[in-house]
N, C-alpha and C positions, 0 to 999 in steps of 0.2 A: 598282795602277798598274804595277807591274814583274812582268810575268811574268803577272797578272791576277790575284798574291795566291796562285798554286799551289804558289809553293816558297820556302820559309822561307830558301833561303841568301843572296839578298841583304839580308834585314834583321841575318841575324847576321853578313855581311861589314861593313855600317855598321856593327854596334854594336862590333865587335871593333877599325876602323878608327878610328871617331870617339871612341874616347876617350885610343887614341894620339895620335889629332892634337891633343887637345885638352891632352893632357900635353904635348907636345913641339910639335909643330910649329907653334900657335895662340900668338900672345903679344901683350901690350900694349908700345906701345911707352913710350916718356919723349917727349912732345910738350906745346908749350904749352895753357896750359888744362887741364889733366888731362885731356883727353877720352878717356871710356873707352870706348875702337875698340880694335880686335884685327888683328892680319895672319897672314898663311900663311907660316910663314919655312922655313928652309934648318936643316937638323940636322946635327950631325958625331955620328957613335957611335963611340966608342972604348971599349976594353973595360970602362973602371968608371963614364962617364959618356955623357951627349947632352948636346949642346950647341946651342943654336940660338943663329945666327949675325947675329940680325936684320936680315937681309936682306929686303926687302920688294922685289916686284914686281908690274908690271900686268895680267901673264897668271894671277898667283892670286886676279885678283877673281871670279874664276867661282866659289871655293870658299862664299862667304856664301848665294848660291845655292843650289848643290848642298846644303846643309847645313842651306837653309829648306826646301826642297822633301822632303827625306830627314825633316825633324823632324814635316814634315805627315802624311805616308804609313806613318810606322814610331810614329806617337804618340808623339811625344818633346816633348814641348814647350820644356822645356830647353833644347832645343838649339835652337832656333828663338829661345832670346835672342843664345848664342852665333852666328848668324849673323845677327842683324841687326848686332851687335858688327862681323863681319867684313866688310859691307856697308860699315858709318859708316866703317871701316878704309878702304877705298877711296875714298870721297866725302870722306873727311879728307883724303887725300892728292892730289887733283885741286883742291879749294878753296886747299890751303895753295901752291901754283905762282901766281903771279903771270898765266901764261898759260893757266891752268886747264885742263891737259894734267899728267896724271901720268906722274912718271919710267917709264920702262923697266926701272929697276934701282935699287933707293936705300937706305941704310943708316940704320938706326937704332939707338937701344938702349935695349934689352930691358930692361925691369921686373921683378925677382924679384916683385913684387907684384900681382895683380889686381884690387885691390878699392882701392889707392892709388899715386901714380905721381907726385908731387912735380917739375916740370920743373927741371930744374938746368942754365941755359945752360952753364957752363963746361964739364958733359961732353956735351951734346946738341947743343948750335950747331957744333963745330966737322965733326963727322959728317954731320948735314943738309947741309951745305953742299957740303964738300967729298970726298965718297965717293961721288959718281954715278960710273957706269961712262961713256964717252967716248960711248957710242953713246945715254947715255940724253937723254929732253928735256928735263932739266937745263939742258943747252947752248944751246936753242933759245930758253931764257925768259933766260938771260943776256944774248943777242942780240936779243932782242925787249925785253927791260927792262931791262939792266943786272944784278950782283952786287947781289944782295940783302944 
């Protein structure tokens, strides 16, 4: 599909790309239900660690995509779980709005775990709620529905 198969360097830029991101930049959030969806987050590198910031946005639903269509093409199957993961990530985040419009910008937090994710309202509710950025549609379902 890329290039028509003649040159090997986009499949070793995925394979070099997608397991960084899969280290760092891919992360489950803490959401009710345990449901296990993934997002595209935001990293800080500092000299002895990365950090990802759980930041989740709606311009990184294209990545579950890119990542199924990449898993098709390069024989990856694997990874074609991880992007269906990143897919549920976004249709998790449009269901859970009241207005069925996902934020612009929304904060969550990150699970050292992948495989479990225990939701704990005391540190998860107060973030959901209240860390959309002013411009996100956060505002809009407040105004359409009230404070959740």
């Amino acid at each position: 599909m890329l290039l028509g198969g003649l040159s090997e360097q986009p499949k070793k830029m995925y394979e070099t790309a997608i397991e960084v991101a899969k280290k760092h930049l891919f992360f489950r959030p803490m959401v009710p239900k345990e449901a296990d969806i993934l997002f595209s987050g935001n990293v800080k590198v500092y000299p002895d660690s990365v950090i990802n910031d759980g930041q989740g946005q709606h311009l990184a639903c294209f990545v579950g995509g890119m990542v199924g269509i990449a898993s098709k093409i390069f024989d990856r199957p694997d990874d074609l779980v991880t992007a269906r993961k990143l897919v549920d990530g976004c249709i998790w985040a449009y269901e859970s709005m009241r207005s069925g419009i996902m934020p612009e910008v929304f904060q969550t937090v990150v699970c050292g775990n992948t495989t479990s994710c225990p939701y704990d309202e005391k540190v998860s509710r107060p973030l959901n709620l209240s860390h959309f950025h002013a411009n996100s549609f956060h505002k809009l379902n407040q105004i359409l529905y009230g404070s959740k």
